[in-house]
Biopython code that builds the backbone (N, CA, C, O; Angstrom):
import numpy as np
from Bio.PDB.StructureBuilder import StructureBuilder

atoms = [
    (1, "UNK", "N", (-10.268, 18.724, 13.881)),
    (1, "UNK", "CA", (-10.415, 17.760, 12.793)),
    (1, "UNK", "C", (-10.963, 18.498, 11.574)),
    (1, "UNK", "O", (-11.950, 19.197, 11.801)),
    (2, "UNK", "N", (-10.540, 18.474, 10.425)),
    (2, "UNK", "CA", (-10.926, 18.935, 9.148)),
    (2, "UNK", "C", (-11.606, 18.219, 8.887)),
    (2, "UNK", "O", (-12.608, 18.921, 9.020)),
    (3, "UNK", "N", (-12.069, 17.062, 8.514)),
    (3, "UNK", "CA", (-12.757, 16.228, 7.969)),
    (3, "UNK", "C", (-11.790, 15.366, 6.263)),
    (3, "UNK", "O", (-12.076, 14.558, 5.379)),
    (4, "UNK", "N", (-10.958, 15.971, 6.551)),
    (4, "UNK", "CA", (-10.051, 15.558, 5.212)),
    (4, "UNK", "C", (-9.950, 14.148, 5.771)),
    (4, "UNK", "O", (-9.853, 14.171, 6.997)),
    (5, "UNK", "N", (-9.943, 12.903, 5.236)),
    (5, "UNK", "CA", (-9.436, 11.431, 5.387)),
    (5, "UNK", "C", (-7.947, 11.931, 5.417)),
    (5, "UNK", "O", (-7.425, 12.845, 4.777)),
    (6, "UNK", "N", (-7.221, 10.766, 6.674)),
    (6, "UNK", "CA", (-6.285, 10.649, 6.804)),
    (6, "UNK", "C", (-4.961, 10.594, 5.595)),
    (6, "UNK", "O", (-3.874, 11.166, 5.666)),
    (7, "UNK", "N", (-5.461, 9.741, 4.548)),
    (7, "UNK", "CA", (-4.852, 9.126, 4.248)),
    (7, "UNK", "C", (-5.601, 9.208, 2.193)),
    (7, "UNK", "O", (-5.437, 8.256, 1.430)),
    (8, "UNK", "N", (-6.051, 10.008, 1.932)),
    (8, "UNK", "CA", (-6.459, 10.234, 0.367)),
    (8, "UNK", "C", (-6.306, 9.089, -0.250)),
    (8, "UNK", "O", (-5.422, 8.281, 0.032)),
    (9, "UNK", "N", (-7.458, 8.892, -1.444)),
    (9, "UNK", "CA", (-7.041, 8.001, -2.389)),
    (9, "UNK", "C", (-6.151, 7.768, -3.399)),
    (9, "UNK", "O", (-5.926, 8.760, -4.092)),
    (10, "UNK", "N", (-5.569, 6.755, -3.700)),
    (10, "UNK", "CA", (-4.111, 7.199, -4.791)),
    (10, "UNK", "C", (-2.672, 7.235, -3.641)),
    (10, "UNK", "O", (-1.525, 7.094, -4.067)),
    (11, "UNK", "N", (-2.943, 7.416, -2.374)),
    (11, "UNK", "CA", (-1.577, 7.669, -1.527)),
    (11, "UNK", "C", (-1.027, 6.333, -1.266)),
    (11, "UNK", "O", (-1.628, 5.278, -1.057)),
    (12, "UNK", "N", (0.326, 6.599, -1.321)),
    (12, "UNK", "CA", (0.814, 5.266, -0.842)),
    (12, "UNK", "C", (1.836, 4.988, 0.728)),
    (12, "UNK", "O", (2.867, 5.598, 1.010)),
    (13, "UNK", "N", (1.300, 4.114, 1.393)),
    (13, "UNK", "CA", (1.418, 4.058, 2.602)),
    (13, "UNK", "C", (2.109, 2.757, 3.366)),
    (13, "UNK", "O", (2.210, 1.641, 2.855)),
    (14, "UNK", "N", (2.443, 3.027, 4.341)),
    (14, "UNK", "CA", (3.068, 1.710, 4.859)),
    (14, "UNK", "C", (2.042, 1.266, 6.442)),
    (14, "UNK", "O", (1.714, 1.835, 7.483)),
    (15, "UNK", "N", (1.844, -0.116, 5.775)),
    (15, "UNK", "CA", (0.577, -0.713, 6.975)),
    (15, "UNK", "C", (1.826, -0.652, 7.787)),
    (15, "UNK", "O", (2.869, -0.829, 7.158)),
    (16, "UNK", "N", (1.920, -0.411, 9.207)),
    (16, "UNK", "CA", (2.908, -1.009, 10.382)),
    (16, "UNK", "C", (2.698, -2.438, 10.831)),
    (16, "UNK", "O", (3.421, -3.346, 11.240)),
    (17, "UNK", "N", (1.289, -2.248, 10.564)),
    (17, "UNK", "CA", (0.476, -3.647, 11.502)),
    (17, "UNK", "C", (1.550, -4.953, 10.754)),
    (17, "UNK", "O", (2.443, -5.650, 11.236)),
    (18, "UNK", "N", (0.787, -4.831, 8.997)),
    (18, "UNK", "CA", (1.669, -5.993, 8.495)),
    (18, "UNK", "C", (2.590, -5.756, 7.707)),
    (18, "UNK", "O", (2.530, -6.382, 6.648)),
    (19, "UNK", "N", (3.623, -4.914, 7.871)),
    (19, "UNK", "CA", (4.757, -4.058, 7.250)),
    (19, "UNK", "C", (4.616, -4.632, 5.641)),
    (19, "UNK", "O", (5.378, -5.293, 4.937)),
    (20, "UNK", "N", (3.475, -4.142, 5.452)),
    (20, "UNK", "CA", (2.796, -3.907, 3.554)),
    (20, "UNK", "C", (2.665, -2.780, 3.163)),
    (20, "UNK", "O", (2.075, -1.911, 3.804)),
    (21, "UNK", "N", (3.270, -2.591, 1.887)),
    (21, "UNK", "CA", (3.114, -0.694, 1.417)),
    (21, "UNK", "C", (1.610, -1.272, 0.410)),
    (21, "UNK", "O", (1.612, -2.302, -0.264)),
    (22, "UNK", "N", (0.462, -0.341, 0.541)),
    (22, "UNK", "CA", (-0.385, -0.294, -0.686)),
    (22, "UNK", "C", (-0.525, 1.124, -1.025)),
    (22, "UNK", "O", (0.144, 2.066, -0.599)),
    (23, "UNK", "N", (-1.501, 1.131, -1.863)),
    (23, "UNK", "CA", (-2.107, 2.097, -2.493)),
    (23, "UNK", "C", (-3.825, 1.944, -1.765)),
    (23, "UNK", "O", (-4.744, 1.129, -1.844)),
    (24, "UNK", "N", (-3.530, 3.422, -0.961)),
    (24, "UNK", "CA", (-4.960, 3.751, -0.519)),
    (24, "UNK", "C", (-6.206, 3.721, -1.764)),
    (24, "UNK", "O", (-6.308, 4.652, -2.564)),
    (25, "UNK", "N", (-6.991, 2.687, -1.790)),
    (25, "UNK", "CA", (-8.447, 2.983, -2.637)),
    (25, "UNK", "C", (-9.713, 2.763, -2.437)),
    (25, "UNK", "O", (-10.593, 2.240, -3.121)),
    (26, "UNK", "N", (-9.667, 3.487, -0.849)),
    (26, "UNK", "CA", (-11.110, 4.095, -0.411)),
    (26, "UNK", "C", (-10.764, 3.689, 1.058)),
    (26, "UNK", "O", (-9.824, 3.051, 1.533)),
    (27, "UNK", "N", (-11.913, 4.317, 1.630)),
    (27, "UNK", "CA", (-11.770, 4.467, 3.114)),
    (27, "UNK", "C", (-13.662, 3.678, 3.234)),
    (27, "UNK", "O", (-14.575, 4.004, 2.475)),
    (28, "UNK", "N", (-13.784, 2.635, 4.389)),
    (28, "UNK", "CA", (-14.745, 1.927, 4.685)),
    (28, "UNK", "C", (-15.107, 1.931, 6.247)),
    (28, "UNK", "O", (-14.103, 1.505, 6.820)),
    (29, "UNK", "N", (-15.815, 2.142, 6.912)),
    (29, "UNK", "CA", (-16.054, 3.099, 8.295)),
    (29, "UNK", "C", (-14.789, 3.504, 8.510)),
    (29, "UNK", "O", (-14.196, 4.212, 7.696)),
    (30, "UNK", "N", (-14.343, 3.153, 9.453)),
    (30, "UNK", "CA", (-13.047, 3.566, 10.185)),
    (30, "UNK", "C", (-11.767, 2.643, 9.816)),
    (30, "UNK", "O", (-10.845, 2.421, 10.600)),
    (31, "UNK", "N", (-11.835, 2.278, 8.852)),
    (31, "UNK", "CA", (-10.394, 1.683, 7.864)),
    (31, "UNK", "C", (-10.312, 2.186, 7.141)),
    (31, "UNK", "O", (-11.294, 2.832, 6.775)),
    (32, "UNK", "N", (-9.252, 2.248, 6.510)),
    (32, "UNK", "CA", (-8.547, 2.536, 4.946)),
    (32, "UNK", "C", (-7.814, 0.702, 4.535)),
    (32, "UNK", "O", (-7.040, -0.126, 5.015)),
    (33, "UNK", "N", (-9.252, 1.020, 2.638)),
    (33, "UNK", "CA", (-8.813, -0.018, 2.053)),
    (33, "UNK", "C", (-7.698, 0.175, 1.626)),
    (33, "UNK", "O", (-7.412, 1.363, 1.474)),
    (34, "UNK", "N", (-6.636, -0.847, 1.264)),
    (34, "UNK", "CA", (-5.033, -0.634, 0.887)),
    (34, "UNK", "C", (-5.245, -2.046, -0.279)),
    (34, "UNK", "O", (-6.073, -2.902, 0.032)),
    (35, "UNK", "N", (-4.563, -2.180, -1.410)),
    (35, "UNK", "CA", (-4.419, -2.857, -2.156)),
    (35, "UNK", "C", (-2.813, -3.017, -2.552)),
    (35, "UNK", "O", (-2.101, -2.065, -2.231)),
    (36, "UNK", "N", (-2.377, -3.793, -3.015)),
    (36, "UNK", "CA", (-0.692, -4.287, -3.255)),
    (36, "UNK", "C", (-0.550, -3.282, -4.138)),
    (36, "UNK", "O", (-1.551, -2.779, -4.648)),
    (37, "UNK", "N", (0.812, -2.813, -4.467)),
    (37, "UNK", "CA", (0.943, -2.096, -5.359)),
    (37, "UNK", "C", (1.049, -2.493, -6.904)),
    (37, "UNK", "O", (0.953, -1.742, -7.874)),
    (38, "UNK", "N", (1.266, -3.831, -6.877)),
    (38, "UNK", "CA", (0.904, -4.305, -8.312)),
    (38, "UNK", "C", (-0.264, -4.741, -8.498)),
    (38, "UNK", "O", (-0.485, -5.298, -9.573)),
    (39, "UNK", "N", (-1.269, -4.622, -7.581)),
    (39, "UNK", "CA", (-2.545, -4.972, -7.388)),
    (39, "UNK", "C", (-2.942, -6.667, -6.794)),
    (39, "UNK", "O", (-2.072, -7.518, -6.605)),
    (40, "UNK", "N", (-4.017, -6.831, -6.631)),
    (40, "UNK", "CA", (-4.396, -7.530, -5.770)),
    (40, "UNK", "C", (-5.250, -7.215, -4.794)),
    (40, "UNK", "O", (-5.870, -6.158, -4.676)),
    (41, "UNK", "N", (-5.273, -8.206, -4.056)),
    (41, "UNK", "CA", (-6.394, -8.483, -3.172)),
    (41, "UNK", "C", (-6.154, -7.247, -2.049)),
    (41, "UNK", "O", (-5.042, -6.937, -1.620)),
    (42, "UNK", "N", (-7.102, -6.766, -1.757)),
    (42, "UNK", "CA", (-7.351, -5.591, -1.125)),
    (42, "UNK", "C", (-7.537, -5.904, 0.359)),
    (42, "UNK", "O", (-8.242, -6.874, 0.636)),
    (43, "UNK", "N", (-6.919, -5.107, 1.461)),
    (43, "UNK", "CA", (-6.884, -5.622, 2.751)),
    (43, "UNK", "C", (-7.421, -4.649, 3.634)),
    (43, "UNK", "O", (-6.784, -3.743, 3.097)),
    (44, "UNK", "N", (-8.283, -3.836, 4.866)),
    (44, "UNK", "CA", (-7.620, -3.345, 5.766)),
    (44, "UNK", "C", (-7.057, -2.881, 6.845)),
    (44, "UNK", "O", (-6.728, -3.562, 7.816)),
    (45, "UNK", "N", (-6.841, -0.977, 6.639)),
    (45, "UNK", "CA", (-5.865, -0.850, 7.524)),
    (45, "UNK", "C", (-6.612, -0.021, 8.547)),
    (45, "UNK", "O", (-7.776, 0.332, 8.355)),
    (46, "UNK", "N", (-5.968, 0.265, 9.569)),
    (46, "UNK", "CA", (-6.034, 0.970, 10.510)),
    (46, "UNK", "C", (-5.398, 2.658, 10.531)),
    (46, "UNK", "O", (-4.365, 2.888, 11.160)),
    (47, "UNK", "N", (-5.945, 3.494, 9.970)),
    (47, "UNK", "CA", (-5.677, 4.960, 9.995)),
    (47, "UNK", "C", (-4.475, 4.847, 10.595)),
    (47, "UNK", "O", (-3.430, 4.725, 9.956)),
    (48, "UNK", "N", (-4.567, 4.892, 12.276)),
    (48, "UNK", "CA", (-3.740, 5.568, 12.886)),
    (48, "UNK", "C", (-2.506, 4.530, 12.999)),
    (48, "UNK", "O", (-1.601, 4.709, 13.814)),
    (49, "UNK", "N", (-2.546, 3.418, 12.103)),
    (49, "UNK", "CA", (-1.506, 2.536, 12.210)),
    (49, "UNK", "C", (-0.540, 2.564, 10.655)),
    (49, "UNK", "O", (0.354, 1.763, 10.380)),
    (50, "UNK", "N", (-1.009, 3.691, 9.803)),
    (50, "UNK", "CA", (-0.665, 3.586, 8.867)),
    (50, "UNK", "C", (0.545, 4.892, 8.706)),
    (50, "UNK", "O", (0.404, 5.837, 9.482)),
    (51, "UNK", "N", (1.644, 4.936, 7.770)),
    (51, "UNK", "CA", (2.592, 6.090, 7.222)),
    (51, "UNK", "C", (2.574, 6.124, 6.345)),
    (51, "UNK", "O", (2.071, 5.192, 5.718)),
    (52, "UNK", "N", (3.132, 7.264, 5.679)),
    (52, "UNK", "CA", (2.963, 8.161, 4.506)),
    (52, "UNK", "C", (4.495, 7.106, 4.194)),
    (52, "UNK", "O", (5.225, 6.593, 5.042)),
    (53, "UNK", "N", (4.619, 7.039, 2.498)),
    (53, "UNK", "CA", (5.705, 6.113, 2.334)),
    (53, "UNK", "C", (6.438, 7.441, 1.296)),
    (53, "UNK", "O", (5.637, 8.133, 0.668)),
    (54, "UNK", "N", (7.941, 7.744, 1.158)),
    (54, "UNK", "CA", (8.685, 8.223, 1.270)),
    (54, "UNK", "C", (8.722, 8.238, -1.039)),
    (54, "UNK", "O", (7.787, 7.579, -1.492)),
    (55, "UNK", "N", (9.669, 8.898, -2.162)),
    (55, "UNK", "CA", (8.994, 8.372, -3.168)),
    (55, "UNK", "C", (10.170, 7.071, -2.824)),
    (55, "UNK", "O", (9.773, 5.906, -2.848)),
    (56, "UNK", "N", (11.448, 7.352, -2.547)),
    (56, "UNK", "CA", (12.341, 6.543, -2.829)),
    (56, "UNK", "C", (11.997, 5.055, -2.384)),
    (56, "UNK", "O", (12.007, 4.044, -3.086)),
    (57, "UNK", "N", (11.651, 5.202, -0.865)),
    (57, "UNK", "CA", (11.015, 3.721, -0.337)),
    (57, "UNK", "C", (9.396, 3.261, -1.364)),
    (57, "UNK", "O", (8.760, 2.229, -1.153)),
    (58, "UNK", "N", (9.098, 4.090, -2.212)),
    (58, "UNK", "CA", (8.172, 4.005, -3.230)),
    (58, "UNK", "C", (8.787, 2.882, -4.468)),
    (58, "UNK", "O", (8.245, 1.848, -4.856)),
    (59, "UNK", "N", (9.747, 3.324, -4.796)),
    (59, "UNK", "CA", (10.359, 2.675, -5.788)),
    (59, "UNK", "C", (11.005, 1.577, -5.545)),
    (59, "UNK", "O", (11.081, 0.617, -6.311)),
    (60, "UNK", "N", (11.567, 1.688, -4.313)),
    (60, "UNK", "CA", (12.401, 0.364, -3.651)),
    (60, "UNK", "C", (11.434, -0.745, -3.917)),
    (60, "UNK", "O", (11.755, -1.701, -4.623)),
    (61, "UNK", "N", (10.106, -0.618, -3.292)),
    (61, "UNK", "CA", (9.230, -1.189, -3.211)),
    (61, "UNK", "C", (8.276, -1.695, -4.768)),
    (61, "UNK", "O", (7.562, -2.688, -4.904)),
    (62, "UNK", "N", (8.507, -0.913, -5.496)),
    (62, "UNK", "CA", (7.805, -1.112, -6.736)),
    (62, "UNK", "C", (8.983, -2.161, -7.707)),
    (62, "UNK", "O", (8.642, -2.853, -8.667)),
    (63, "UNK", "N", (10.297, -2.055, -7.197)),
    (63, "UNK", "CA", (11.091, -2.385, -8.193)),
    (63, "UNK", "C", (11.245, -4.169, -7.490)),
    (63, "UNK", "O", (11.754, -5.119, -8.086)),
    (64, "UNK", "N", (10.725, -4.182, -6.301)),
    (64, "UNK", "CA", (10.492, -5.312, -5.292)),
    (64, "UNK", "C", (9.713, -6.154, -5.995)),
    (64, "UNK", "O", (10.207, -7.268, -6.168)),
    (65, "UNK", "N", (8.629, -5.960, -6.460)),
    (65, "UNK", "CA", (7.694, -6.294, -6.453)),
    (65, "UNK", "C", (7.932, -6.844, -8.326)),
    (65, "UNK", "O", (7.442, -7.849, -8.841)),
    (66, "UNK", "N", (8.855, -5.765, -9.018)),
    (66, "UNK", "CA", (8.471, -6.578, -10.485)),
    (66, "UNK", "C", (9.505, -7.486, -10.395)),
    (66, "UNK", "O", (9.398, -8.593, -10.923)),
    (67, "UNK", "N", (10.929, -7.005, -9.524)),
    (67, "UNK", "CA", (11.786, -8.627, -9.606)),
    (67, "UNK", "C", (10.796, -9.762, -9.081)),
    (67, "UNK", "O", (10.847, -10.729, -9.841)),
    (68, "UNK", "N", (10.069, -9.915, -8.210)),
    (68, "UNK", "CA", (9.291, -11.338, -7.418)),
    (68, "UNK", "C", (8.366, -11.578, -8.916)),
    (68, "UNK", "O", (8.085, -12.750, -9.168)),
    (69, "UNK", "N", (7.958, -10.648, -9.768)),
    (69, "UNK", "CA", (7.286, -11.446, -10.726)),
    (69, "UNK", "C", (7.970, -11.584, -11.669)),
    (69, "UNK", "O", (7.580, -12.520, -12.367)),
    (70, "UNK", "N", (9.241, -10.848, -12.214)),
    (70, "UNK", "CA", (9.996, -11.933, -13.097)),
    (70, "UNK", "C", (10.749, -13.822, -12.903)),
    (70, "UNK", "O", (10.803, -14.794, -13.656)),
    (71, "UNK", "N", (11.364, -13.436, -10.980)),
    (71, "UNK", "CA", (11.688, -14.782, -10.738)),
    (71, "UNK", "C", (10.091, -15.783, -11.140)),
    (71, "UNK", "O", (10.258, -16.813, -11.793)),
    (72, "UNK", "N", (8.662, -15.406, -10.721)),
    (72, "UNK", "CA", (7.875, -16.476, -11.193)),
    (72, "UNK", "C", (7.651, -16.857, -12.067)),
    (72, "UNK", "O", (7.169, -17.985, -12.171)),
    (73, "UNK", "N", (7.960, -15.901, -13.318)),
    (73, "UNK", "CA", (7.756, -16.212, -14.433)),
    (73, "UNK", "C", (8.933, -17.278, -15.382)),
    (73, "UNK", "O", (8.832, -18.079, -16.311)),
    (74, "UNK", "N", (9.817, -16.844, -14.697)),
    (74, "UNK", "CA", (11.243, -17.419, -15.611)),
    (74, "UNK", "C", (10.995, -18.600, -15.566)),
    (74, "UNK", "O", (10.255, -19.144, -14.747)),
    (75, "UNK", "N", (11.566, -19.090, -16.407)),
    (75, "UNK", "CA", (11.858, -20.941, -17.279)),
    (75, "UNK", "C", (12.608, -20.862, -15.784)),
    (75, "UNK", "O", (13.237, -20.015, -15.150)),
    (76, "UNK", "N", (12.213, -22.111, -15.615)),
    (76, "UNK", "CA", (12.876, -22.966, -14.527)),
    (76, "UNK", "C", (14.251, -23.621, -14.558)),
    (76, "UNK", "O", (14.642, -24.282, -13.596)),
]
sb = StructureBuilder()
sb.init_structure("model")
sb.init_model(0)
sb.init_chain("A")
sb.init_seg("    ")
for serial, (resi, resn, name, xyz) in enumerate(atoms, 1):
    if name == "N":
        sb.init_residue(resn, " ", resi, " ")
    sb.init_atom(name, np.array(xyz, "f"), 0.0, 1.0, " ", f" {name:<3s}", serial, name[0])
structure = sb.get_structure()
């Protein structure tokens, strides 16, 4: 064991547990906090339940996330 955290702050990861990508921002005993990638409420995870997310599945995911807030926003 190095002592390096699994999982650095700033990395972005895929929970398995609740197939959610966040952004690692901080580690709290033996979890890693994860937050949405457009931000939000902060959840967490389980180290050894977590993956390194890919950039492309990065973007898939980011471009996910601003269509769901244009459909909320649009005139009805």
């Amino acid at each position: 064991m190095t002592g390096e955290p699994a999982a650095p702050v700033g990395t972005a990861v895929r929970d398995t547990v609740h197939d959610r990508i966040g952004l690692v921002v901080g580690h709290q005993g033996p979890h890693l906090q994860l937050r949405p990638l457009s931000g939000g409420r902060e959840w967490d995870a389980d180290p050894a339940r977590v993956e390194p997310v890919g950039s492309e599945e990065l973007l898939r995911a980011r471009v996910a996330e601003a269509n769901a807030r244009s459909r909320q926003s649009s005139p009805g």
